[in-house]
Structures are given as structure tokens and as C-alpha cells.
N, C-alpha and C positions, 0 to 999 in steps of 0.2 A: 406486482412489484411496485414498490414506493418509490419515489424520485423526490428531492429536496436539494433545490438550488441556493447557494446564497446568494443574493439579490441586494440593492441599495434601495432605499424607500423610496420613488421616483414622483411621491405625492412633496417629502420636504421636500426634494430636490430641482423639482417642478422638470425631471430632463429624465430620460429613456438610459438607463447607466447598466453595465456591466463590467466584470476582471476581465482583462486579455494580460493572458503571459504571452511575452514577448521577446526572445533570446534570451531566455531563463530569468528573465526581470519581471515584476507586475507592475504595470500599468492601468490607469483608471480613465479610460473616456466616455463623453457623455453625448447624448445623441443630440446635438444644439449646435446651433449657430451663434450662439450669445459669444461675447467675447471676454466674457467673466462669469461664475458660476460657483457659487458656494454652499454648502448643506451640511444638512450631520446623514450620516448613516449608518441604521441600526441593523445585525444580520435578523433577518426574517423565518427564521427557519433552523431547525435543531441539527445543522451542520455543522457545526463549530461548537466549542466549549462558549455556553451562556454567558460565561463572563467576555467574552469575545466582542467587542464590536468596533465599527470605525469610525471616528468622527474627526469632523475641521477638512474635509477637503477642500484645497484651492486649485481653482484651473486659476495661472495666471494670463494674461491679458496676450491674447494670440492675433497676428490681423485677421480680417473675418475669414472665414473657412466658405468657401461658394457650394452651395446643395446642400447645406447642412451636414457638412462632411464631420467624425468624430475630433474631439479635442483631445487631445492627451492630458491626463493631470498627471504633475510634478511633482504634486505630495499625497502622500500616503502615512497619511500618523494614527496608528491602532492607540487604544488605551493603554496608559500604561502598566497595569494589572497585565492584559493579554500580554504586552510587549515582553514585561517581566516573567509571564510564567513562559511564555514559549522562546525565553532566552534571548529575544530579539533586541536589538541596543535600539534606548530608548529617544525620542528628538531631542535636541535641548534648546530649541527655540521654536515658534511657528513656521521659519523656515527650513528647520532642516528638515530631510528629507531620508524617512524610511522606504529602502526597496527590496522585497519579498523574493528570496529566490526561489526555485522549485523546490530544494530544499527544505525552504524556512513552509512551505507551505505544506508541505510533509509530516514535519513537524505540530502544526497546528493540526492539522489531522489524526495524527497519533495520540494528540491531547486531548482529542475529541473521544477518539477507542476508548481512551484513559476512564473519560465522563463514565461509561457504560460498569466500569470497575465499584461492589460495595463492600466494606468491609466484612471479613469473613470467608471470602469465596477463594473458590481453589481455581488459580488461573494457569492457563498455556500459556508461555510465554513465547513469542515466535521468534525465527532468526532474520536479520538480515539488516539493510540499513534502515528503514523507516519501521520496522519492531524494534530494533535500538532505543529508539528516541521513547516510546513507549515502555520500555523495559527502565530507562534511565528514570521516566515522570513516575512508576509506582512507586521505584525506591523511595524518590524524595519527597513522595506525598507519605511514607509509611515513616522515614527519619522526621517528618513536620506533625505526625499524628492523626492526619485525615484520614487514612488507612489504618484499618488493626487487622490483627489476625488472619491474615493472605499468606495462602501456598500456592507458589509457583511450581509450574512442573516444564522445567526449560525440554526443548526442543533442538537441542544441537550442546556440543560442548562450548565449542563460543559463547551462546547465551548463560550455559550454567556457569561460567567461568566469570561471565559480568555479572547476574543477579547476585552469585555470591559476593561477589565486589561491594553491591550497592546493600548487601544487609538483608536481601528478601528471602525469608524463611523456603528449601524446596522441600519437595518431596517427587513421589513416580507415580507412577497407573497402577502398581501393584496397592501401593497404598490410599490412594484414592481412585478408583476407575471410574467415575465421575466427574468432569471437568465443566466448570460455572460457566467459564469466558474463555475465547482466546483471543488474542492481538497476534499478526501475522501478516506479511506483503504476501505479493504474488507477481508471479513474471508474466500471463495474461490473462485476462478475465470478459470471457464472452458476454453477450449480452443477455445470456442466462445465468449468469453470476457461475458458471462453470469457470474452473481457475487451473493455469498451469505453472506449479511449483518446484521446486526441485535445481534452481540452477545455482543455488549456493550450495545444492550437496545435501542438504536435509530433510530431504524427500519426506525418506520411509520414519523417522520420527516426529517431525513436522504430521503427518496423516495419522499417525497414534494416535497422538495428542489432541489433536484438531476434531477426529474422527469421535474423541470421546467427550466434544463439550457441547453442554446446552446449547452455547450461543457463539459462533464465529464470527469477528470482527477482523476483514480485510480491509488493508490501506497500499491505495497504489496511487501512482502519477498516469497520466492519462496515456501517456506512451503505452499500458499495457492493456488499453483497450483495444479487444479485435473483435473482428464480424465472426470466426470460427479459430476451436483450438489448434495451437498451431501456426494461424495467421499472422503472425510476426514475423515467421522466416527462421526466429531463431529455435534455441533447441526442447523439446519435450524429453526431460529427462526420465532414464529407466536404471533402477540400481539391479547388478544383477551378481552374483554369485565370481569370484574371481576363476573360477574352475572351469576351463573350456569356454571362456568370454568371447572367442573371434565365433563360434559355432553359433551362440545366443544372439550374437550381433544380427548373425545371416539370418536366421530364424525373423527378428524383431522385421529386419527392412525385405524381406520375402513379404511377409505378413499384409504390410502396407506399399504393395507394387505401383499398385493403382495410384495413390495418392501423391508418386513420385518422390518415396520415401528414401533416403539415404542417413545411413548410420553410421556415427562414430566414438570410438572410444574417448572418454574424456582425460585428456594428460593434464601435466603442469609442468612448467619449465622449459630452457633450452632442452635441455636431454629428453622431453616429451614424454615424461613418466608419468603410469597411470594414478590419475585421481582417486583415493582411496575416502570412503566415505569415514564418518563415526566408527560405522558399525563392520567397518572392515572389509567392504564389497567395493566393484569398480561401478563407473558408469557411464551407462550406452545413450548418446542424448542423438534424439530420431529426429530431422527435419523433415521438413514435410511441403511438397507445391503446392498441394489442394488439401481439401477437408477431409479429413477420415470417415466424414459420415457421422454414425452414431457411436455416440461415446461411449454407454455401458457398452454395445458389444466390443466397442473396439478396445475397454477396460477388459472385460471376459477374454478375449482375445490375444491381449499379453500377457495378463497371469498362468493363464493355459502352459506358458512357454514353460517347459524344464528351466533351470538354471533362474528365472527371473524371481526378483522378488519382491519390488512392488514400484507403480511407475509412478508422473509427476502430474495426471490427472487428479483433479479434487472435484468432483462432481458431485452437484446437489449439497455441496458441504457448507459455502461460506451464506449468513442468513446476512448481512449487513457489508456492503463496500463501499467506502469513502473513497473519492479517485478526488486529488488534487489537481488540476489544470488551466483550462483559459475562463472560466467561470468561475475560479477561484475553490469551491469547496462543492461537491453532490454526494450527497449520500444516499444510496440502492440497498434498498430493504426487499425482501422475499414476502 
């Protein structure tokens, strides 16, 4: 597995630098005691879109810091090519001051996925919010002419309902069973690039789709990185047939006793109706205390179940994940 951090040149900048997010804001401190500090920095590393870099940082003038404690810098001004294509407002003097939210850094991430995109190829398109932002940059790369001749094969009606918006020719897996790319989040992703999907409801077409491309390209915020699946606490979705759903329930969290597994139907609203997928099914999202151990079997395991029809494991599936966080951009390659 590959790792690629983006870094600040620490040869200009003559100072030991890193991103820290910081209550959803990014911040730039540098490892000095100096009480001024100025450089360019270029990204190091194929984490970000090439046209991507940052330059003009200024720490301004702090009293001294004792132990060479970090400096916070104030500003943060990307070029304005980056600024503009990742939507971001642009400074309009040396002192204003660009700040990066988790969001915006999501975003450059997704534009990054976007890079991996060549004209011609048949994409997945994923759901959620940071595939949004991804699904919105092919459109407007295919209405500017950088793109030609891409078919997307969306992954929820959501998405088919915004591709079609934005002009991008679909199709399905009957007509292509094939898929070049996909762009797609994930609600966790181990440190085996194993991913748990499914909590917007898109499980089992999301895994079609996904299931059928050369090359999976996942974008998360570092929130969803865990030490094992599950490890968040929150839920492992399983879609499973509306037909005797409380019986399938019992089966799912019998299954996983050990693991201090508790099951529940996914509702919506005050009146607590159940969640109906795309494709017409409800579903059973499994928490979990501990580790379930091994994933195929414990994959083998639910399918096994009558009634189910396919869970919110992605194993072995995604080749590349960009996680946005306090390091700004890393990209995990297989």
C-alpha cells in the first residue's frame, strides 16, 4: 500500500510545516521560533489536482513562542486557478485571508478523483456528498470540452437525477458491464482499504457498480478512518427483503452475539417509518462493540441469511482512497 502526504517544501521555507484542521478550519503552523516566516509552497506529491499549489504564506509577527512552540499562520492563499476551479472565493489583496473548511477540503479531493477521469470511459458515478462535488466537476469539465464521450452509470436515483441535470450522457451494467472508474465516499475505511457503505441507502447499487470497475476511487474525511469494520460505533448497513424483516433482524444480530451486536430497522420521520431503499427493500443497520473478526466469512455469513440481500461491506474493492484531514490531503493506493 502506497501512502502520499502533502507536505510544504521545508527546504524554501527553511521551517518543519504541516495542515492541522482545527474546528473544521485549516490552519498552517510551522515548527520555529522565528517571529516571522515567509515562503512559497509547492504540493510534493500527486494528492491534489497538479494545478493545485499554495503559495505567499505569511506568519505575522507573534511575541516569541518559548520551546519553539508552533506558529499559527493567518493566511492561507491557494492560486487562483486552484481557488477557482475548486469554487473556493478568491483573496483580493495579500491580506485577506482564505480558510479551508472540511468541506472545501473534500472538494479538492473529489477534484483530485476527477484528475484519474479520460475522455471516453464509462464511469460509476457514486452517491453522497463528497461524490456530489465529483459528479458536479465532470459535468463542467464535459460543458468546457476537457471531457468527451463519458458514460456514467449513476448509483442511486439521486445521482441519476443530478447527472442528468448536469448534461452527462448514462447508461446501465446491462449495457456496459464494464466500468473504467468510479468516484464514491465511504462511511468507514480500515486500514486495509476495506470500506463500510451503505448509510445513505445505496448499498446494494453502489456494490453493482463499484463491484464492476477497473479502478475504485474512494474520498473520505478522516472521521472515517477506523482500526476495524464497524469501529465507529455507528451503523453497518444490510438491505434486506421487506418480507418477515423482524425474523431477518433476529437471524443478522444472533449471528454476530459475540461481537455485542444489536440490530435495528432503519425508519424516517416522527412516525418512524421504515426506510425504503431504490430498489424497494428495507434496512437492518448492525452495530457492533467489537470486531467481527474476519470479513469474508462474516460477508459468507450474511448472505447465507434467507431474506437478505446484500450488506454494506466493500472488501478488497476500493484500489485508491483520498481521506481529507489534519494533513491536509493522503492518498492510499493498494
Amino acid at each position: 500500500m502506497k501512502e502520499e502526504i502533502l507536505k510544504m517544501d521545508k527546504e524554501e521555507l527553511g521551517v518543519t510545516s504541516y495542515i492541522k484542521v482545527w474546528n473544521s478550519r485549516t490552519h498552517f503552523f510551522f515548527e520555529t521560533g522565528k517571529r516571522e516566516t515567509k515562503g512559497r509552497v509547492r504540493h510534493t506529491s500527486t494528492c491534489i489536482p497538479s494545478s493545485v499549489f499554495f503559495s505567499h504564506i505569511h506568519i505575522h509577527s507573534f511575541p516569541p513562542k518559548p520551546n519553539s512552540m508552533p506558529i499559527p499562520c493567518a493566511h492561507f492563499i491557494a492560486s487562483e486557478k486552484a481557488a477557482m476551479e475548486a469554487g473556493l472565493p478568491l483573496p483580493s489583496s495579500s491580506l485577506s485571508q482564505l480558510i479551508l473548511t472540511q468541506d472545501d477540503l473534500k472538494k479538492i479531493a473529489a477534484y483530485k478523483a476527477v484528475e484519474y477521469i479520460e475522455s471516453g470511459m464509462v464511469l460509476g458515478l457514486g452517491t453522497g456528498s463528497t461524490a456530489k462535488h465529483a459528479v458536479d466537476r465532470i459535468g463542467k469539465l464535459l460543458r468546457q470540452g476537457k471531457l468527451k464521450d463519458i458514460v456514467g452509470i449513476p448509483t442511486s436515483k439521486k445521482t441519476h437525477e443530478q447527472a442528468l441535470s448536469l448534461g452527462i450522457p448514462l447508461s446501465d451494467l446491462d449495457s456496459h458491464p464494464v466500468v473504467d472508474l468510479a468516484i464514491d465516499g465511504a462511511d468507514e475505511v480500515d486500514p486495509y482499504l476495506n470500506l463500510v457503505k451503505g448509510r445513505g441507502g445505496s448499498l446494494l447499487r453502489e456494490k453493482m457498480v463499484e463491484g464492476a470497475c477497473k479502478k475504485f476511487v474512494v474520498i473520505v474525511d478522516e472521521s472515517k478512518l477506523v482500526n476495524y469494520i464497524g469501529g465507529s460505533g455507528l451503523a453497518m448497513p444490510v438491505e434486506v427483503i421487506q418480507f418477515c424483516w423482524k425474523f431477518t433482524a433476529s437471524r443478522l444480530q444472533n449471528l454476530f452475539q459475540e461481537s455485542g451486536c444489536v440490530a435495528k430497522l432503519r425508519t424516517l420521520g416522527e412516525k418512524a417509518e421504515p426506510y425504503v431503499t431504490d430498489n424497494g427493500n428495507y434496512i437492518i443497520d448492525l452495530y457492533f462493540k467489537q470486531s467481527i473478526g474476519d470479513l469474508k466469512a462474516a460477508s459468507d455469513s450474511i448472505l447465507q441469511i434467507a431474506g437478505v440481500v446484500e450488506h454494506g461491506m466493500f472488501i478488497d474493492m476500493a484500489t485508491t482512497v483520498i481521506v481529507a484531514g489534519e494533513l491536509g490531503l493522503i492518498v492510499k493506493n493498494k
